[in-house]
C-alpha positions in Angstrom: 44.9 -47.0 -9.0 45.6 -50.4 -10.4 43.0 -51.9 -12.7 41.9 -55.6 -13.9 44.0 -56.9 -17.0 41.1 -57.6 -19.6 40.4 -61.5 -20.7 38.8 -62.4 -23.7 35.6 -63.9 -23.4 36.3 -66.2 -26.0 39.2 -67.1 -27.9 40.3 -69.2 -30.6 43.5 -69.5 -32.9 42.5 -66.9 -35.3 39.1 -65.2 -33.0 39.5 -63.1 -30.3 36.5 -61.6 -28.9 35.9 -59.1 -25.6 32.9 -58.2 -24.1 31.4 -56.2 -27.8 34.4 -56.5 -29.6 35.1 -59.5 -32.2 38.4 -59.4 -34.2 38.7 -62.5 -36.6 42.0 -62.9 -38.1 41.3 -65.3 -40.7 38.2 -63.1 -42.4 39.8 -60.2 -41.2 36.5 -58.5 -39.6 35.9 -56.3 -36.6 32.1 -56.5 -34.8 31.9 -53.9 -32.2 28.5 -55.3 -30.5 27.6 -56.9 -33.7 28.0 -54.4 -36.4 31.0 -54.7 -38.5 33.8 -52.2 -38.6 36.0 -51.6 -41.8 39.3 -51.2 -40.9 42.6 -50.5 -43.1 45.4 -53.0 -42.9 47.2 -51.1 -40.7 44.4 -50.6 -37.8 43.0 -54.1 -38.2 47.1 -55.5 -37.5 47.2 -53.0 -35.0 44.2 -53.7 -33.2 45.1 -57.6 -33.4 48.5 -57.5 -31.8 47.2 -55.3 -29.1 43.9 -57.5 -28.5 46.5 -60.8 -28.9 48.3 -59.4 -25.5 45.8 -57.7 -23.4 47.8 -55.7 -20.9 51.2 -56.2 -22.5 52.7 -52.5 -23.0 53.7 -52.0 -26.8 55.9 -48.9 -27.3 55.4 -46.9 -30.6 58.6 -48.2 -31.9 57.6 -51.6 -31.1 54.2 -50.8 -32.6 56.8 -50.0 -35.9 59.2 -52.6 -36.1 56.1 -55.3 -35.8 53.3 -53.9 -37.7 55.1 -51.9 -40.6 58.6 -53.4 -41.7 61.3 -53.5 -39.8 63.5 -50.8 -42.2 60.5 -48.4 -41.9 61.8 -45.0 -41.7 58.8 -43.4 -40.5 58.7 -41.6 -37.4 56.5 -42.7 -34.2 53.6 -40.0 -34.8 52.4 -42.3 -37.6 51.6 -44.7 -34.6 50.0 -42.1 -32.6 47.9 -40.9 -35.4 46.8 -44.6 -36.8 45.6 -45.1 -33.5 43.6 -42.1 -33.0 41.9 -43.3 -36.4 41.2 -46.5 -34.5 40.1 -45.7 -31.7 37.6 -43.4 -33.7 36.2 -46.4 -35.7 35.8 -49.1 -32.6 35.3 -46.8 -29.5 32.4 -45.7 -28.2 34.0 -42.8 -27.1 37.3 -41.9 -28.7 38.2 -39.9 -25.9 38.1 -42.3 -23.0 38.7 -45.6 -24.6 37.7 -48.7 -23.8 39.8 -51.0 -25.3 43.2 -49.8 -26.7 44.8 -47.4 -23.3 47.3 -45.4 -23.6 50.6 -46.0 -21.0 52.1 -42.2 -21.1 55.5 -42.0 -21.9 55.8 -45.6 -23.6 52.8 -46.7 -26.0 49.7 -48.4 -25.8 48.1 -51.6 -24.9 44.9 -53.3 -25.0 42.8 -53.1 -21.5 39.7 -54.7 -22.9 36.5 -54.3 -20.8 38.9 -52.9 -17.4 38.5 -49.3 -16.3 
């Protein structure tokens, strides 16, 4: 079953902003229907690049190469297991997400408000 690729409602530059979900890149806060989020580093650049491409597939070694340097020697789990903690924090339930979908076999990306 194919589903609708998300828009933002609103964007900017530096704001992005879904239907409950504000990211602001240049304060660097999260609002998940008006209450802010703390995130690390690591899920707030996460959650950016995959909110910046709604629908855009991002494989875990993608995920790598962009968000943590490029010589990174880490091992794709740490993806998986940064975005479990993410999903924790902005989803309503962390076990069938909203926003950040994953595409079996590749990665994730960002479906926004789709189903």
């Amino acid at each position: 079953m194919r589903t609708a690729q998300a828009s933002p409602v609103t964007t900017s530059e530096y704001t992005i902003s879904y239907e409950g979900l504000t990211i602001d890149f240049t304060k660097r806060e999260v609002n998940i229907n008006g209450q802010a989020i703390e995130l690390t580093v690591t899920e707030f650049e996460m959650l950016y690049l995959l909110a910046s491409h709604p629908g855009q597939v991002f494989s875990r070694n993608q995920m790598l190469s962009q968000i943590w340097d490029f010589s990174y020697e880490g091992d794709t789990t740490t993806v998986t297991v940064h975005v479990r903690r993410l999903r924790e924090k902005i989803e309503q339930n962390p076990s069938d997400p909203k926003y950040i979908k994953t595409v079996w076999g590749i990665g994730y990306k960002f479906a926004g408000d789709s189903s």
